[in-house]
BALOBA-1460 file (C-alpha; in Angstrom, 3 decimals):
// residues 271
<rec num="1" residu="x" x="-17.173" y="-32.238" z="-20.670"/>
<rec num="2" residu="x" x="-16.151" y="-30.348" z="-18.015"/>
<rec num="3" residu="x" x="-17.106" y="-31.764" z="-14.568"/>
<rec num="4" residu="x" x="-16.590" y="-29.981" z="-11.303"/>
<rec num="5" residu="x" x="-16.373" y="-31.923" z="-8.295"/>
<rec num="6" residu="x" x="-16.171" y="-35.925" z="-7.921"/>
<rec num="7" residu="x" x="-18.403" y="-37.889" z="-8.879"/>
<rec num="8" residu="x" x="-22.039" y="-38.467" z="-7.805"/>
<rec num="9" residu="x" x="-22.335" y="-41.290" z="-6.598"/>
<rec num="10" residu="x" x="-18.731" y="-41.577" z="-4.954"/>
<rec num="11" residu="x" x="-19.879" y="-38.157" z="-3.604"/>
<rec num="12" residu="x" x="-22.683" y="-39.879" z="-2.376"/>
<rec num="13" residu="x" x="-21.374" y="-42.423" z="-1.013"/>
<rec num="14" residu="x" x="-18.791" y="-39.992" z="1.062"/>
<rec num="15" residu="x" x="-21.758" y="-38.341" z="2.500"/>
<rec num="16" residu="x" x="-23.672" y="-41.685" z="3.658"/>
<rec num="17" residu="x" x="-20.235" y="-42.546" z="5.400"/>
<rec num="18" residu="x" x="-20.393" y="-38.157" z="6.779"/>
<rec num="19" residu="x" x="-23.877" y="-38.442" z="7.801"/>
<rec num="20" residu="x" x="-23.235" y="-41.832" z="10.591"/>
<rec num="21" residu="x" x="-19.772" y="-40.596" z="11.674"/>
<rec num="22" residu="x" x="-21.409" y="-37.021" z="12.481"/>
<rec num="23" residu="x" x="-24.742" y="-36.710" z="12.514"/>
<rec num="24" residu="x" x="-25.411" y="-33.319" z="13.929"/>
<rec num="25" residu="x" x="-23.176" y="-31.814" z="11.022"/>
<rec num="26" residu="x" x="-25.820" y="-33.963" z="8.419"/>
<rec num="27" residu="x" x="-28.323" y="-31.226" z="7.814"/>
<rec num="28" residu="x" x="-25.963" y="-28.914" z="6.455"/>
<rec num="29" residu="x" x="-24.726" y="-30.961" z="3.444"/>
<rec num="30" residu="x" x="-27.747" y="-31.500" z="1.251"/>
<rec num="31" residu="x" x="-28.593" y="-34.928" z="-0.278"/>
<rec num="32" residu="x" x="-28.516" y="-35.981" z="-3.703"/>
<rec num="33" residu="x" x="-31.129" y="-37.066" z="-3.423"/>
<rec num="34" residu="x" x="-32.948" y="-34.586" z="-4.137"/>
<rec num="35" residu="x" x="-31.969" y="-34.256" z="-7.517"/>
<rec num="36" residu="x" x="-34.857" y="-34.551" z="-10.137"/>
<rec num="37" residu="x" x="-35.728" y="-37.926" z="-10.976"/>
<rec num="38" residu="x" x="-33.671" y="-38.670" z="-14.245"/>
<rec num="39" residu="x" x="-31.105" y="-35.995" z="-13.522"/>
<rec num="40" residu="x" x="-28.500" y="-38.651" z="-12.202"/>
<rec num="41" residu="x" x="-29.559" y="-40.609" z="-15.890"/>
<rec num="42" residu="x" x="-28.673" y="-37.707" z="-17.933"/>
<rec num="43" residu="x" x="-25.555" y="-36.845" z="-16.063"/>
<rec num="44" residu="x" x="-24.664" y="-40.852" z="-16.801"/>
<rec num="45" residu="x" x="-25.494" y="-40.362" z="-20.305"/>
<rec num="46" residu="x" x="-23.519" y="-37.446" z="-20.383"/>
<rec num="47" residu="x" x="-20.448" y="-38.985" z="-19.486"/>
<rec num="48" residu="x" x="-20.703" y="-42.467" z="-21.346"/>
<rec num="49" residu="x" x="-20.269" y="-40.370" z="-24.647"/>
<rec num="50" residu="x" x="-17.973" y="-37.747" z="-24.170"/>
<rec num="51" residu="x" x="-14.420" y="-38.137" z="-25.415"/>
<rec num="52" residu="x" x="-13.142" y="-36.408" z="-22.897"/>
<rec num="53" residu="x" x="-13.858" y="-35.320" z="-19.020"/>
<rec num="54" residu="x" x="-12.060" y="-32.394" z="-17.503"/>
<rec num="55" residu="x" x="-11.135" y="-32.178" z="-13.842"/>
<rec num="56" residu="x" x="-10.003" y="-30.278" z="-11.476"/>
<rec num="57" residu="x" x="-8.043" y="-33.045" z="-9.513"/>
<rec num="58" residu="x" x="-6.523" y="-36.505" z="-9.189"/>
<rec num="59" residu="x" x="-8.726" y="-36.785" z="-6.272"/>
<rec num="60" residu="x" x="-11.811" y="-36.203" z="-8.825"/>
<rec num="61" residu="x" x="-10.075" y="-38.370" z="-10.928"/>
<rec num="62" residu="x" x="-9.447" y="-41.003" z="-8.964"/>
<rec num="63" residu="x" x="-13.425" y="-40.444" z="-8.320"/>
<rec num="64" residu="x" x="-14.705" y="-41.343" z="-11.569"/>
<rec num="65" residu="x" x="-12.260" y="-44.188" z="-11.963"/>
<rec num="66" residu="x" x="-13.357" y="-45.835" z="-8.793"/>
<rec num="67" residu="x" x="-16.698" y="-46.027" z="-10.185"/>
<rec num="68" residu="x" x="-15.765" y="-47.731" z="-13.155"/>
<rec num="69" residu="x" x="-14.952" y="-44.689" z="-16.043"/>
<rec num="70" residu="x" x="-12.371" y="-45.417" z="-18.286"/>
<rec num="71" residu="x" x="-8.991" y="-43.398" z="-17.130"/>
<rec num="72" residu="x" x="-8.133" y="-42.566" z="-20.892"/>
<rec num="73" residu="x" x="-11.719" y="-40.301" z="-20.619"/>
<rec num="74" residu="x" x="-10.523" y="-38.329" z="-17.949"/>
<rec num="75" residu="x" x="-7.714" y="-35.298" z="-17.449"/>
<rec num="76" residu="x" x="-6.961" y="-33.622" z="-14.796"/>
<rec num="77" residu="x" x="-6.975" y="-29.483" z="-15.402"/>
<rec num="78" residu="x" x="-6.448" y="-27.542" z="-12.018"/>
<rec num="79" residu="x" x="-8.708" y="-24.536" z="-12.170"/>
<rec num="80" residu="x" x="-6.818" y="-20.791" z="-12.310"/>
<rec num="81" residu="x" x="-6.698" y="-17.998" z="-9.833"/>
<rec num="82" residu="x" x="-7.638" y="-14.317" z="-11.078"/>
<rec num="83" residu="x" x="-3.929" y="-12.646" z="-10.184"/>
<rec num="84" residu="x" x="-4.779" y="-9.699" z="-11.056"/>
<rec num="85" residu="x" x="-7.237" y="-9.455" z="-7.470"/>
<rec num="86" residu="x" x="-5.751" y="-12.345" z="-5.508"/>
<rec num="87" residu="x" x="-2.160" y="-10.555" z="-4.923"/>
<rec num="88" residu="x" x="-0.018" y="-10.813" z="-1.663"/>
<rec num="89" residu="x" x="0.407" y="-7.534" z="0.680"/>
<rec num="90" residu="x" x="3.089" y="-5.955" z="1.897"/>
<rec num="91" residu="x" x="5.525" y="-7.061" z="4.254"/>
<rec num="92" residu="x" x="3.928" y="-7.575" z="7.512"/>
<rec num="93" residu="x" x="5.422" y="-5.576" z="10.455"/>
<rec num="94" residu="x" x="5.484" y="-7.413" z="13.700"/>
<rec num="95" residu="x" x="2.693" y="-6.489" z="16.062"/>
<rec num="96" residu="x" x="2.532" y="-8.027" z="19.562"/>
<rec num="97" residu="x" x="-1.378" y="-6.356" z="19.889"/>
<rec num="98" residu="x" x="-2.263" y="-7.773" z="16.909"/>
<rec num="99" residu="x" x="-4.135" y="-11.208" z="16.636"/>
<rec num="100" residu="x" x="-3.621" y="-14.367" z="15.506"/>
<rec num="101" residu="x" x="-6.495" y="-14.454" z="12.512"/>
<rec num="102" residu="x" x="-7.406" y="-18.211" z="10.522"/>
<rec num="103" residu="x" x="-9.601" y="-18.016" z="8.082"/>
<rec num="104" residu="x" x="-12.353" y="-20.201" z="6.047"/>
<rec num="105" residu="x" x="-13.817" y="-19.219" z="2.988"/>
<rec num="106" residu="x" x="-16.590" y="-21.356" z="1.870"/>
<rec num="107" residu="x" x="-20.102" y="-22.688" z="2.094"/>
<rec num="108" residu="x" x="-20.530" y="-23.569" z="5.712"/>
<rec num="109" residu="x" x="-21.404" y="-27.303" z="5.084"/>
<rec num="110" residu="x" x="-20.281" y="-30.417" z="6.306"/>
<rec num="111" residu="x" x="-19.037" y="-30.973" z="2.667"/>
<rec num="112" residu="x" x="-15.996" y="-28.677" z="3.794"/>
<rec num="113" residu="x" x="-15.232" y="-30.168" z="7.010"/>
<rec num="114" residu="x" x="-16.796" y="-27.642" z="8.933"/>
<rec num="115" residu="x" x="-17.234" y="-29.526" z="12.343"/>
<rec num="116" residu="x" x="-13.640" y="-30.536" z="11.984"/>
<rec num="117" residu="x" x="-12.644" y="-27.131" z="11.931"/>
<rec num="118" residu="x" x="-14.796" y="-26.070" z="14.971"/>
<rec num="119" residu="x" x="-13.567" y="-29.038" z="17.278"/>
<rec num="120" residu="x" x="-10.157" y="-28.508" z="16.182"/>
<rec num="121" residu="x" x="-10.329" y="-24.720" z="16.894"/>
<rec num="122" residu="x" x="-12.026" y="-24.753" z="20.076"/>
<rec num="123" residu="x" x="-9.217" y="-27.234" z="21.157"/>
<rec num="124" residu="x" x="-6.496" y="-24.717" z="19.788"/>
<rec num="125" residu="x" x="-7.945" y="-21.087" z="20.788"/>
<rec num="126" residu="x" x="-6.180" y="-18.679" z="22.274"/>
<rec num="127" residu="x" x="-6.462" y="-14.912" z="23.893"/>
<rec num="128" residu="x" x="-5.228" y="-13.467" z="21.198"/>
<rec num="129" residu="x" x="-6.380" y="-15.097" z="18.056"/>
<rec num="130" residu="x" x="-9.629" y="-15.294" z="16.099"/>
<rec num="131" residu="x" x="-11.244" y="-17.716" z="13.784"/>
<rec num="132" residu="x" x="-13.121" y="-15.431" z="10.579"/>
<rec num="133" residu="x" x="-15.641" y="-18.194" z="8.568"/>
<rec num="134" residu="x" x="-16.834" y="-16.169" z="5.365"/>
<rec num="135" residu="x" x="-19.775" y="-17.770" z="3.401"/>
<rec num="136" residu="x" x="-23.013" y="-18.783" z="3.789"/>
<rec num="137" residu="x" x="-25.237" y="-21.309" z="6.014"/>
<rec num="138" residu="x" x="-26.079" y="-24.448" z="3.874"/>
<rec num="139" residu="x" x="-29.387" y="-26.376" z="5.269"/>
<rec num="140" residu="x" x="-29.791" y="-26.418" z="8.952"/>
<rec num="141" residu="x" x="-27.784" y="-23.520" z="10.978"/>
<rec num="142" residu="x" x="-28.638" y="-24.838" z="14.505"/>
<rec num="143" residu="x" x="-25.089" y="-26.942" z="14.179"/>
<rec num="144" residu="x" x="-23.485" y="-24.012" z="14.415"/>
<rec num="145" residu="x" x="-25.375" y="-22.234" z="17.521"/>
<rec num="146" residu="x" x="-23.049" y="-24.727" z="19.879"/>
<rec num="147" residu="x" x="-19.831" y="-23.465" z="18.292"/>
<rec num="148" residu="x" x="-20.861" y="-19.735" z="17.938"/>
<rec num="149" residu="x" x="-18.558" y="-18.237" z="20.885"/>
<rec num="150" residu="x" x="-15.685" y="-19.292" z="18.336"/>
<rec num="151" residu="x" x="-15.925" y="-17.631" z="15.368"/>
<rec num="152" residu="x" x="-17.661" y="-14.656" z="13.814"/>
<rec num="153" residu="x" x="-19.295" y="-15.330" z="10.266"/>
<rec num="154" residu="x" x="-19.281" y="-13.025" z="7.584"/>
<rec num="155" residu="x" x="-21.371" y="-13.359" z="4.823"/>
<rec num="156" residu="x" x="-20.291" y="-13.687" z="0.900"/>
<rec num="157" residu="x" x="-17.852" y="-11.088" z="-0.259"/>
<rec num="158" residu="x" x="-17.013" y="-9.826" z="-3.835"/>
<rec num="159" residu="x" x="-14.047" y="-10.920" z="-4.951"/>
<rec num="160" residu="x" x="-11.690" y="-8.027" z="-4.340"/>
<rec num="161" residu="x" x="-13.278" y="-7.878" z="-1.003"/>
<rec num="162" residu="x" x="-12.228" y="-11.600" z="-0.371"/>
<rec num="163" residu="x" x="-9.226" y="-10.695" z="-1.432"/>
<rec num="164" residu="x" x="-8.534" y="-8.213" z="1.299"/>
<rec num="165" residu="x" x="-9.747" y="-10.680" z="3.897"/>
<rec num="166" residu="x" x="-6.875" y="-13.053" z="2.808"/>
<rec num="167" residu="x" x="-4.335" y="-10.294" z="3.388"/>
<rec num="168" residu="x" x="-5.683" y="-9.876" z="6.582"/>
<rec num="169" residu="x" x="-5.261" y="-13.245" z="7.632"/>
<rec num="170" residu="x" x="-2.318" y="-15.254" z="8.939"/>
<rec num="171" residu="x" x="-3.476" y="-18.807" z="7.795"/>
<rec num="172" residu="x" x="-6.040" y="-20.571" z="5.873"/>
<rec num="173" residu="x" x="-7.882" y="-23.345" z="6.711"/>
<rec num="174" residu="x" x="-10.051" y="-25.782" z="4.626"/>
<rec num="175" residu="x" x="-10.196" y="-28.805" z="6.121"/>
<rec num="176" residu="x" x="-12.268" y="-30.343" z="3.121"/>
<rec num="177" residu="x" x="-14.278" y="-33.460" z="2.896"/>
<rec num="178" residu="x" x="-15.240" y="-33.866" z="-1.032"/>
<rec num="179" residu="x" x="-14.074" y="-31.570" z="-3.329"/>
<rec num="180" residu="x" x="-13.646" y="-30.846" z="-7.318"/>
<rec num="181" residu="x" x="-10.055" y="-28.408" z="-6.585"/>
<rec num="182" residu="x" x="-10.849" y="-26.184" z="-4.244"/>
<rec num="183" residu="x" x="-10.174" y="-22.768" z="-5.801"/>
<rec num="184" residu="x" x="-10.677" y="-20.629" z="-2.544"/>
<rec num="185" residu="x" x="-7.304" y="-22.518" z="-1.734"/>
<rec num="186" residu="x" x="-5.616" y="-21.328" z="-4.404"/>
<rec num="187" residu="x" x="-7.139" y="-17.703" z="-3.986"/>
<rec num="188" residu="x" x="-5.845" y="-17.397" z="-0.333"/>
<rec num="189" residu="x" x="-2.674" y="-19.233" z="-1.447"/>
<rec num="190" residu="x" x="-1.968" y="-16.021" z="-4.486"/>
<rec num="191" residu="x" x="-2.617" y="-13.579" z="-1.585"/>
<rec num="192" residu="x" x="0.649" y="-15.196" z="0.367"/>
<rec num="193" residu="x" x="-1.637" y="-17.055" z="2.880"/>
<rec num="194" residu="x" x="-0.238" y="-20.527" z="4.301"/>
<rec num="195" residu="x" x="-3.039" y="-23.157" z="3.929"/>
<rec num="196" residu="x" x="-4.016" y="-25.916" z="6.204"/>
<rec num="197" residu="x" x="-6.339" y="-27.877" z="4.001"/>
<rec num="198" residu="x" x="-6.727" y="-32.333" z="3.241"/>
<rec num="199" residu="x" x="-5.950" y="-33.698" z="-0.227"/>
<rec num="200" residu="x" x="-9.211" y="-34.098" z="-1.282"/>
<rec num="201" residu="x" x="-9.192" y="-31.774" z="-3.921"/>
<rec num="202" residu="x" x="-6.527" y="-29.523" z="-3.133"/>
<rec num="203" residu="x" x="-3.830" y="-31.938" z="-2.763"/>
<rec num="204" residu="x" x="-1.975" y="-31.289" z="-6.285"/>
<rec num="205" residu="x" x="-2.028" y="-27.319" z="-5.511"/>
<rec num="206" residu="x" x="-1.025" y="-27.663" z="-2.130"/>
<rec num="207" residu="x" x="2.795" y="-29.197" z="-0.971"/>
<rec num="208" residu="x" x="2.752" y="-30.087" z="2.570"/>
<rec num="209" residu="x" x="5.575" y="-28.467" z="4.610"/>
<rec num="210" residu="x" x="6.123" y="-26.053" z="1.712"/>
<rec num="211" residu="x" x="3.066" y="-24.230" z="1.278"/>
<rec num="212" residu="x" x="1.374" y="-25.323" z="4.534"/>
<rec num="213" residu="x" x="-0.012" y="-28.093" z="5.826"/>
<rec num="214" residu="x" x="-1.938" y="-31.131" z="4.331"/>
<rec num="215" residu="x" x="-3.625" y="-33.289" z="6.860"/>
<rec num="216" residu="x" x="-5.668" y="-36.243" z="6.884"/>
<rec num="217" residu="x" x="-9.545" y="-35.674" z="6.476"/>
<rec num="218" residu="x" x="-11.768" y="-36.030" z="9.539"/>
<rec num="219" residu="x" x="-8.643" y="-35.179" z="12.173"/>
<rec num="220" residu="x" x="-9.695" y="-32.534" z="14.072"/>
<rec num="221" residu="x" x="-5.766" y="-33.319" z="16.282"/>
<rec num="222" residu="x" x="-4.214" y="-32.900" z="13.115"/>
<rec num="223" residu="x" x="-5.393" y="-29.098" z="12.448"/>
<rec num="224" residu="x" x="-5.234" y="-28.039" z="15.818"/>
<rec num="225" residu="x" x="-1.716" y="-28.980" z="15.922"/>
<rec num="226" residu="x" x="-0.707" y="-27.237" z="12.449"/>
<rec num="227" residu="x" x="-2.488" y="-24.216" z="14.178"/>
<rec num="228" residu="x" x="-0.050" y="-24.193" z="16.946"/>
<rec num="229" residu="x" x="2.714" y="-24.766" z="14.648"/>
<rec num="230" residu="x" x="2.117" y="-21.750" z="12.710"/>
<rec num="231" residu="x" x="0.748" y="-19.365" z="16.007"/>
<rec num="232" residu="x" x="3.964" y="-19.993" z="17.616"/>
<rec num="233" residu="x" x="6.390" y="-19.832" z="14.306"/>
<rec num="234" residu="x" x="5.601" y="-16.391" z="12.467"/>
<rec num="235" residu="x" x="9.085" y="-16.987" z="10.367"/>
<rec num="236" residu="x" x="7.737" y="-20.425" z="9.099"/>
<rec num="237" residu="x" x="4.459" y="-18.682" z="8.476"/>
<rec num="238" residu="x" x="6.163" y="-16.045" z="6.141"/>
<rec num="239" residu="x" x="8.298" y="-18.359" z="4.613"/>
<rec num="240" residu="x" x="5.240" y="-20.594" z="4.158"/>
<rec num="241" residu="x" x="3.312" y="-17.720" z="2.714"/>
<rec num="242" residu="x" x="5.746" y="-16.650" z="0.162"/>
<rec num="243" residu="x" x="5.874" y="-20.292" z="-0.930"/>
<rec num="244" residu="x" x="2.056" y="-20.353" z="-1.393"/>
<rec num="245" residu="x" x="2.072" y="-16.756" z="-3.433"/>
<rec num="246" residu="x" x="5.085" y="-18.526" z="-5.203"/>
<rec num="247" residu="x" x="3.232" y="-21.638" z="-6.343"/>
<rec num="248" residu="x" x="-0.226" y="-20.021" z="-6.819"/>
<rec num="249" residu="x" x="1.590" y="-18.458" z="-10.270"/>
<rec num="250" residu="x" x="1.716" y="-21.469" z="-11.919"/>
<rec num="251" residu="x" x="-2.103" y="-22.045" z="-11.706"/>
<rec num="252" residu="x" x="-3.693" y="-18.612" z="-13.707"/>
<rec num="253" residu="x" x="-6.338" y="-19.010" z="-15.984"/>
<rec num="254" residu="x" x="-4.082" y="-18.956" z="-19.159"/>
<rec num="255" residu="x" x="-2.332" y="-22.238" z="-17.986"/>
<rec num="256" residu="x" x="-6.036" y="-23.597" z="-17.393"/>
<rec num="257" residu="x" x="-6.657" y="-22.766" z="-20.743"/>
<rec num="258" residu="x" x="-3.701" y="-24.595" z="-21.797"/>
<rec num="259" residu="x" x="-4.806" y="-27.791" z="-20.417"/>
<rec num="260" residu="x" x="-8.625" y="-27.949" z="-22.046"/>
<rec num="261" residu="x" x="-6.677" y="-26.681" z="-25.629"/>
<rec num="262" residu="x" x="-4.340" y="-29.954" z="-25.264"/>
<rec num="263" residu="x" x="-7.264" y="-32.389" z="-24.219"/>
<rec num="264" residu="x" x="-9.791" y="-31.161" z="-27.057"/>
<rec num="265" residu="x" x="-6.560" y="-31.368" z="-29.441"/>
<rec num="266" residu="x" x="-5.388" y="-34.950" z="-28.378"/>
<rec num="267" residu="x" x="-9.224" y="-36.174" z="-29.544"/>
<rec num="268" residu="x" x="-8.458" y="-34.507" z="-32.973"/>
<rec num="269" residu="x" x="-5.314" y="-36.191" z="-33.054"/>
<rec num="270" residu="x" x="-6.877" y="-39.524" z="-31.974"/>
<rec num="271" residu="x" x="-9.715" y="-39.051" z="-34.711"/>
């Protein structure tokens, strides 16, 4: 069984906690609850008998364990980056007219730490940078309206188009709340980006200080101040990004596929 994200009702439970610490943000992470009525059953069902549950973290791991599944069921299989289209650009050239561009790729939900983001970018803007937010609106958009002299949206992209974006960019930032991996962070991470992202999900991709920055969910502070760091330090963002493109290689699809071969062959071995 593959599973993609944490758990339901840990991911539940994270969103109760979301919804009373920020409740503006609520209507743009939709509820569980409005699954069908024995979805949540069959989902159960589904994971009392399989032999084994892929996922794409220790933080989804550590999800399903903390709601009682056996850690024997469970391995952890990072998902892969296509590096074929995700590829680093060329050498940047220093250019004192050119911005300072962050970048989130993502649904624009509370689920990704969205407000977080804003707050922590309004704190850290400056003349000469930009914040892009690529992906759609999830549930209400009027959360956004306060925060819209910050950022410009752009909608979806294809996948080479994305791709472009990244090399475009001088850092990325997902400041994530709940997550399965995280695979936009790998993406920007194969196109030589320096991330600024939390551990929950992306924590076994991304090592702080080497590939960017992990900080503490919720801490709008934290991001701002990672911001600075890399605005002011374009050598530590280039040696950051080359680290990133550097580490993104060990996580293509083949190795992915690796992983799921071993787990379905350690149940043969077990039977």
């Amino acid at each position: 069984m593959n599973y993609p994200i944490a758990h339901h009702r840990f991911h539940r439970a994270v969103q109760r906690e979301e919804h009373e610490r920020d409740p503006e943000f609520a209507e743009t992470w939709p509820t569980l609850d409005d699954w069908p009525a024995d979805y949540e059953e069959q989902i159960d069902r589904e994971i009392q008998v399989a032999d084994r549950i892929l996922v794409g973290s220790s933080y989804a791991r550590d999800s399903f364990i903390r709601e009682g599944i056996n850690s024997t069921k469970l391995v952890v299989a990072p998902y892969g980056v296509d590096l074929d289209i995700f590829t680093p650009g060329p050498p940047r050239v220093p250019d004192p007219a050119r911005a300072f561009n962050a970048i989130f790729v993502g649904q624009l939900s509370q689920r990704k730490g969205l407000s977080y983001l804003l707050k922590a970018y309004r704190q850290f803007r400056k003349p000469d940078s930009r914040l892009t937010l690529v992906g759609n609106a999830v549930g209400a958009s009027a959360p956004l309206r306060r925060y819209a002299d910050l950022y410009r949206q752009v909608p979806h992209q294809t996948r080479p188009a994305l791709a472009a974006m990244y090399r475009e960019a001088d850092v990325f930032v997902f400041p994530t709340l709940l997550e399965g991996m995280g695979l936009v962070v790998l993406e920007a991470m194969a196109c030589g980006l320096p991330v600024i992202t939390t551990a929950n999900g992306p924590g076994d991709i991304v090592r702080d200080g080497v590939d960017g920055f992990v900080v503490p969910p919720r801490d709008a502070d934290a991001i701002c101040d990672r911001l600075e760091r890399l605005y002011r330090d374009p050598d530590l963002r280039a040696e950051m990004g080359r680290n990133a493109s550097a580490r993104a290689r060990e996580f293509d699809w083949a190795a992915y596929a690796r992983r799921a071969l071993e787990a379905i062959a350690a149940i043969s071995d077990c039977g």
